[in-house]
N, C-alpha and C positions, 0 to 999 in steps of 0.2 A: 140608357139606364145604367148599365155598368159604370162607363164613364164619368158620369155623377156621381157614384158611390165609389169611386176610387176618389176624385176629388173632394169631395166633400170629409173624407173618414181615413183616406190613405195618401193625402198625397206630399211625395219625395220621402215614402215609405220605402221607397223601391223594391215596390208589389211585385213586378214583372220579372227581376232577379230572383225574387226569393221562390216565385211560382214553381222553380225549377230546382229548388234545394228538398232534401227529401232524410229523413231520418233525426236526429238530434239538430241539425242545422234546422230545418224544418219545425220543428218542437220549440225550439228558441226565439225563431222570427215569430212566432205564432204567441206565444207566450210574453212576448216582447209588445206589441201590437195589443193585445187583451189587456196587459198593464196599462199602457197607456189609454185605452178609450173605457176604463175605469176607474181613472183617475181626471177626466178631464170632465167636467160637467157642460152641458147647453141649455140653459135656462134652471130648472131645479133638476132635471135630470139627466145623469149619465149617457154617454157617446155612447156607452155600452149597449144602452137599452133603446136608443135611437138606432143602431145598426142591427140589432137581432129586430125591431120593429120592421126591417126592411123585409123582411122572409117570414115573419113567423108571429103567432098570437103569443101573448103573456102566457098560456099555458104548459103546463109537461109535458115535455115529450115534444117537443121543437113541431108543432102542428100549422098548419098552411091554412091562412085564411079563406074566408068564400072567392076571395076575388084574390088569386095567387099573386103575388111579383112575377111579371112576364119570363124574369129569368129563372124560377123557377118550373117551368114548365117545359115541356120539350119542341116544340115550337117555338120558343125565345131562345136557348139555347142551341138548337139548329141555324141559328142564325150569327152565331158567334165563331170568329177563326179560333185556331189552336193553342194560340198564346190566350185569348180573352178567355177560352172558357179552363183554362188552367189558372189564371189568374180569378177565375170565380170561382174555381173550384177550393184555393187559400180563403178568399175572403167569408166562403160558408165555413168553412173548420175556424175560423176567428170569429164569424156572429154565433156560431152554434156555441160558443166556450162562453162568449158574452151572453147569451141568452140565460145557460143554465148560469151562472156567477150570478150576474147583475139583479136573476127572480129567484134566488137562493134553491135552486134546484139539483137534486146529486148526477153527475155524471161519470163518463167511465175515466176513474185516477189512469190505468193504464194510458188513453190515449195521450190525455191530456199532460199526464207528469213523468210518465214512463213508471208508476208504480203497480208493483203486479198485483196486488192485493187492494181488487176495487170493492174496498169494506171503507163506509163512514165514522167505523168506531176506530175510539181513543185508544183501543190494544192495537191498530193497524199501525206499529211502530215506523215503517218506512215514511208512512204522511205524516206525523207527528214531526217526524225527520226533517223532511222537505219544507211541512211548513214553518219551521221555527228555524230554517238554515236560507231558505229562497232567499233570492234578492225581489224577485216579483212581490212586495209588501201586499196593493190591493188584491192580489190573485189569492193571497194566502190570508188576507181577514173575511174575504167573503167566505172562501172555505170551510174557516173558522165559526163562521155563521152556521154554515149551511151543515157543519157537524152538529153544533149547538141543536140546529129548527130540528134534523133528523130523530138524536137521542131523543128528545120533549115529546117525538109522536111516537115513538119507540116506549116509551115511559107514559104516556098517556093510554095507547093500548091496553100494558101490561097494570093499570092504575095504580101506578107508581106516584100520588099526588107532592110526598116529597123532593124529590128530584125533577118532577116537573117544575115545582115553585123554585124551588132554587135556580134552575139554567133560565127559567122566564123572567125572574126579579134578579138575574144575576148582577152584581153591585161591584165597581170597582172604587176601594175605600182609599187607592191612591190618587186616583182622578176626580172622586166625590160624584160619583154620577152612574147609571145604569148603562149595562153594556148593550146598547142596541144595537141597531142595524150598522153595517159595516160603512155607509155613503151620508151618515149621518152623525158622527161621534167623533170628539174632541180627544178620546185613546189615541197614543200613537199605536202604529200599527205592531209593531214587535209585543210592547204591553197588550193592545189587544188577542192577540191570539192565545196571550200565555196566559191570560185571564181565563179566557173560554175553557183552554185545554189543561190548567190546573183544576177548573170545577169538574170537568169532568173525568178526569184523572182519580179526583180523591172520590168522586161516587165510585167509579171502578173499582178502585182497591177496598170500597167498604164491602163491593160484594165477594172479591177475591176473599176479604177475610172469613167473612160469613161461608165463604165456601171451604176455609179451614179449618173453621169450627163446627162443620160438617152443619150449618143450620138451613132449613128448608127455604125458597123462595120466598114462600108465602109469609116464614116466620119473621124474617127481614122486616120484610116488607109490613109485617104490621107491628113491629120493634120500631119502624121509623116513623109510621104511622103516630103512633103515642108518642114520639120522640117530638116530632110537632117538625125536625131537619132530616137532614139527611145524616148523621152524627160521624166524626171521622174515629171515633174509636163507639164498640158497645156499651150500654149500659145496665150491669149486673142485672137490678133492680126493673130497668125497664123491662129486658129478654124475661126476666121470670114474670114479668105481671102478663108480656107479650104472650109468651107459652100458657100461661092460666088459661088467660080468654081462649088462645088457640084453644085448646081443651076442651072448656067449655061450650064454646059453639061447633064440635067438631061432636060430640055426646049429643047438643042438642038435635044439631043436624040427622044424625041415628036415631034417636029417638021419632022423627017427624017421619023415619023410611019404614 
């Protein structure tokens, strides 16, 4: 079984060398190896998601099907010398990175990028960093994604219907075309990420501002609400009709107590 999956997915990878590099060497072979089997498709679907299928269900949280891969098991594994199961040991830290990438799921930036601030938002300057400086393109549009799906349910929670519609219908007007999924779109990859992470950039600073004009959450939020966007500057007119209502249904609310 190993065997197959080094030939099939790694071979004259020189899996067995690298099995034995440890720290940023290590990071690089690994990251090196993830670009490539997410860039490489087998039928409509990525090499990525064919090798995390080896070990694991499409869900969070890298979970073990009914009927595990022998290698993952400890009885499959007792079966293996010191070099194979070092060399399985590489090849789970490259489907575990492809699993969460390829089903647009958040993992830890530390292990993976060496960033110590494992936060998905756009103020995490050091990923911001990485991903608009990487050479790894696919590693850093999925990312790009997988910041985007994070905010939307971050914003969906908080019913933030603005900024929801904006990062869901989000529109690139130099490509003429919606920014979808990272293994499906005509963006290059440099423009895609600086797409994702300009929208979500200027929602950021709309709230930074709103937080310098000392204005509440809620009042924002329903100043953008009337606004029909997410607006990159306030609207006099709007905030005061916004404040009225606030008011208004803030009396009425007392009144019903």
């Amino acid at each position: 079984m190993l065997a197959q999956i080094e030939k099939d997915f790694f071979k004259g990878a020189g899996l067995d060398k690298a099995s034995r590099l440890k720290g940023e060497g290590r990071r690089a072979f690994r990251l090196s190896q993830v670009e490539r089997l997410l860039t490489v498709k087998h039928g409509s679907s990525l090499l990525a998601i064919y090798l995390s299928d080896m070990f694991w269900t499409a869900d969070e949280g890298r979970r073990l099907p009914k009927n595990p891969n022998p290698l993952m098991t400890l009885t499959g594994q007792q079966t293996l010398t010191d070099n194979e199961m070092s060399r399985l040991r590489l090849i789970l830290e490259i489907a575990g990175l492809c699993h969460d990438l390829s089903l647009h799921f958040t993992f830890d930036l530390k292990e993976a990028f060496g960033i110590r601030k494992n936060d998905f938002w756009v103020s995490n300057k050091q990923l911001v960093e990485w991903l608009t400086t990487t050479p790894y393109e696919q590693i850093a549009m999925h990312t790009a994604y997988i910041m985007k799906k994070h905010a939307i349910g971050v914003y969906e929670y908080g019913h933030y219907l603005p900024a929801q519609d904006e990062l869901a219908e989000l529109f690139s007007t130099k490509y003429k075309c919606r920014v979808g999924r990272p293994d499906n779109t005509k963006i290059p990859p440099r423009d895609y990420v600086s797409t994702i992470l300009d929208s979500l950039l200027a929602i950021e600073r709309h709230w930074q501002r709103g937080r310098r004009l000392k204005l509440r959450p809620d009042l924002v939020i329903l100043h953008d609400e009337i606004y029909g966007v997410v607006p990159r500057q306030f609207d006099k007119g709007v905030l005061k009709a916004a404040q009225e209502l606030y008011d208004y249904m803030d009396s009425r609310l007392c009144q019903r107590c």
